[in-house]
C-alpha positions, 0 to 999 in steps of 0.5 A, a space after each residue: 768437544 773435551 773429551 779426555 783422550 789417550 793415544 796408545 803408541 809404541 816403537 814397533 809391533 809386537 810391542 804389546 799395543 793391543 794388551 795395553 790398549 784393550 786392558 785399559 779400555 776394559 779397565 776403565 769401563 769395569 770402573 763404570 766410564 764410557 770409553 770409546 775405543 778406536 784404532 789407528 789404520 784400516 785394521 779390522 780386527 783388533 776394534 772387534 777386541 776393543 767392542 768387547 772391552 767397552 760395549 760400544 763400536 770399535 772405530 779406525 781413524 784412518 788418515 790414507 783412506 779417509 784423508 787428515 781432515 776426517 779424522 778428528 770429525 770422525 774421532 768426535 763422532 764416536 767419543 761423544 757423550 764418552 768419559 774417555 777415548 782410547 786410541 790404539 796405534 798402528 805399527 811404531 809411532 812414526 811409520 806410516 803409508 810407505 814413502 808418504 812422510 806421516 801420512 796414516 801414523 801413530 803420529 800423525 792421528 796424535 797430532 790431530 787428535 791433539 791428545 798424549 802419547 803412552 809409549 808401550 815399551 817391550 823392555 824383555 831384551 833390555 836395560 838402560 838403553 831403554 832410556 836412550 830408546 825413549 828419548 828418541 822417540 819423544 824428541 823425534 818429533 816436538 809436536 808428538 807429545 809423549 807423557 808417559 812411558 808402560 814397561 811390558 814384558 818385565 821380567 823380575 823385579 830386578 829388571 823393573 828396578 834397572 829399567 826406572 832407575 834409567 828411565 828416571 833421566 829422560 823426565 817421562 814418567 812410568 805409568 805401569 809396569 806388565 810382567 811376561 804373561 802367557 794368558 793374555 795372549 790372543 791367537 794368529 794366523 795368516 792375516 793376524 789375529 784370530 777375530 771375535 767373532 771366531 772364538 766369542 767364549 775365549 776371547 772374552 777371557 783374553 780380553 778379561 785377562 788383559 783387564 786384569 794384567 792392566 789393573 794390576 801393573 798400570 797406574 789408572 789414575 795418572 794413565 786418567 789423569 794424563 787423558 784429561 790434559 789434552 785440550 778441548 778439540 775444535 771442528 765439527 762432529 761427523 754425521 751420517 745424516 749430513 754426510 749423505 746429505 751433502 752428496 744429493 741433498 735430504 733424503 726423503 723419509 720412508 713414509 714419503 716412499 712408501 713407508 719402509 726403507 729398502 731392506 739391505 743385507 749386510 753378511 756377518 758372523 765368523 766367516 764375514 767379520 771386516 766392516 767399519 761402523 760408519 758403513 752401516 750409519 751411512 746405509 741407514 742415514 742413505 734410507 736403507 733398512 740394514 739387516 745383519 744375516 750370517 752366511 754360515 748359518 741362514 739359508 735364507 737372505 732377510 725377507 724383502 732383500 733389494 740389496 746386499 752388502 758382503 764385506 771382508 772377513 775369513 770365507 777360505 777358513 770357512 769354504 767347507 761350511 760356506 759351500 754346504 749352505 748351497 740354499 744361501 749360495 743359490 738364493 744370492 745367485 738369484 739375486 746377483 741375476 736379477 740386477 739388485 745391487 750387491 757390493 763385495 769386498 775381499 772376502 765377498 768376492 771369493 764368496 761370489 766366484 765359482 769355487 774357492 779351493 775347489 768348493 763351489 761358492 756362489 757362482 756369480 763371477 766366472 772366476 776361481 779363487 785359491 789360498 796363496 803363500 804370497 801375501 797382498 797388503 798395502 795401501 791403493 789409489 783407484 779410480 772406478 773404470 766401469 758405471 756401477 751401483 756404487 761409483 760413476 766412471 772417474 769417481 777416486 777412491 783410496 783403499 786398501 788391499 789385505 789377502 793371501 788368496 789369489 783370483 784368476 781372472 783378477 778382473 772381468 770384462 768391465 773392470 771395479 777399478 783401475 789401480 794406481 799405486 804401487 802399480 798400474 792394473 785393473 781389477 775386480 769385477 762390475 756385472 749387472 747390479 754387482 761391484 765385486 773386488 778386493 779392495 777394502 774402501 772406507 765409506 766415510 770418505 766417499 759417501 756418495 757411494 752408500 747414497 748411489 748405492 741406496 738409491 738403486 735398492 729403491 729404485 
């Protein structure tokens, strides 16, 4: 595969990596290319900005979770047939999982990817030691190509002149120069940044925005220039199909069982906004029909559910409107009871306890779920303790765990997984056809758990 690719970097967070890589992808699409958005890490959020800059699906290379050798096949499988991929980092350059050298940096996916590093640089505090700042991090590390350098927060010509001036030694070009700009900026809250699918009319002008901001300060030409020097990337392309298949061999086509796969329920909307793409081919290519259902808003899961899938997302932002829908809450009771598989991640597990903040939900789990000041956030090692729809005992996962809420009981009588990193515990919850737990999993490294949990929709 030779598709012309970019790896959006900077020194720290909160340097503009998001403005920079959003506006480009925005850029280059308004001028008619194909751009395949991705994400450095398990960040949910930002790939939502980055679907609505390009139109297509925004996609997380994760080398923690889904392990060095997947990142390149899974990078091809979304650029392909793209004019261009853009890859937004993670954190700075080199940071990575905590105490585990590169692994899941910046650095390491650019390495893998084998494409040029654009350094985006906060210069708001600083002059010429932006020079000293730059060529540290370019000669960190040899094989981390950085080909150019984007100046954000400037604050006057007079500032963009000292900064050149001082960047001129190091040898790396300035590819654009980004003046302080308020309407660009993209809310927040407890866990980051306020997703898409919250607030649709003004995220599209964020996102406008920042095309605008990019157009206007960035050199799209040598930025498009410096993407077509990375070289042809060799290995295979990630599939679906063939990733299910390697677990059990083919799976049987819908008119040998049947005629119609069985109708899995996915949640979505506001309140349910954390999913990676590749979960939803993996459940396709499993023989599920996948259907999209807003908990918000239906009273009713998709006719013929045999499954149901709730992923991660904002349900304490939402328990008033949640709650209220107590048609949906009964009818996913109802389901949990009859034995069908359900899979419930973070945001899906507070969905399923008795009540959060007091609100009834779902009432599946007998477990109280509540806000917390305490942030929980880090990369897992688990290993499944209980049989369930979605692992037999002993299958090992990595993962990752993002809340500021708090369960009590944490885990139930057979326990969703039991933790090995940063400390040893159980946690989470296997009842019947339900898998319910705190813990975020990407799919891609485990397909096995999208076929098992397929087949036991159908079966």
């Amino acid at each position: 595969m030779n598709v012309p690719r970019l790896v959006i970097a900077a020194p720290s967070s909160g340097s503009g990596k998001t403005t920079v890589a959003t506006g480009l992808m925005a850029a280059f699409a308004e001028r008619g290319l194909a751009v395949s958005p991705h994400k450095v890490g398990p960040d949910y959020i930002d790939p939502g900005y980055h679907t609505l800059a390009t139109g297509r699906p925004g996609r997380n290379l994760d080398a923690y979770m889904c392990g060095p050798d997947l990142i390149a096949p899974l990078f091809a499988h979304g650029a392909r047939g793209c004019d261009l991929a853009v890859v937004e980092g993670v954190m700075g350059l080199y940071d990575g999982a905590s105490g585990q050298g590169e692994l899941a940096s910046t650095a390491q996916v650019a390495k893998i990817l084998r494409a040029p590093v654009v350094l985006v640089v906060d210069a708001s505090s600083q002059s010429r030691s932006v020079a000293a700042l730059v060529h540290g991090f370019a000669s960190w590390d040899p094989q981390v190509r950085i080909g150019g350098v984007i100046l954000n927060k400037v604050g006057s010509d007079r500032h963009e002149a000292l900064l050149r001036d001082a960047l001129e030694e190091s040898g790396l070009p300035v590819l654009g120069v980004l003046r302080r700009a308020e309407q660009v900026a993209v809310p927040s809250r407890h866990l980051g940044l306020v997703p898409v699918a919250e607030r649709r009319g003004d995220a599209v002008g964020a996102v406008g925005a920042m095309r605008e901001q990019v157009v206007a300060g960035c050199d799209l030409d040598a930025l498009m220039a410096l993407a077509r020097t990375a070289p042809a990337l060799p290995g295979e392309v990630w599939d679906a199909v063939a990733a299910i298949g390697a677990c059990g061999g083919p799976v049987p086509p819908p008119s040998s069982v049947g005629g119609r796969g069985p109708v899995v329920a996915v949640a979505s909307g506001p309140a349910f906004t954390f999913s990676y793409a590749e979960h939803t081919e993996l459940l396709t290519a499993a023989g599920a029909e996948v259907v999209p259902f807003d908990p918000l808003r239906d009273e009713a899961l998709p006719p013929g559910t045999r499954g149901l899938v709730i992923g991660g997302g904002f349900p304490e932002v939402y328990a008033a409107e949640l709650s209220a829908n107590a048609a949906l809450r009964k009818a996913v009771a109802a389901l949990a009871e009859s034995g069908a598989p359900v899979s419930a991640e973070c945001a899906g597990l507070l969905y399923l306890a008795r009540s959060l903040d007091g609100l009834p939900m779902c009432g599946v789990l007998d477990a109280e779920a509540r806000m917390s000041k305490r942030l929980t956030l880090g990369y897992r090692e688990a290993v499944a303790v209980s049989d369930s729809v979605l692992a037999a005992p002993g299958t090992r996962v990595r993962g990752h765990e993002f809340h500021r809420t708090v369960l009590e009981p944490g885990a139930g009588a057979e326990p969703a997984w039991g933790m090995h990193q940063p400390e040893r515990r159980v946690e989470g919850f296997v009842r019947g056809g339900v898998h319910a737990s705190y813990l975020h999993t990407h799919w891609a490294s485990v397909p096995g758990m999208a076929r098992r949990f397929v087949e036991r929709c159908a079966g």
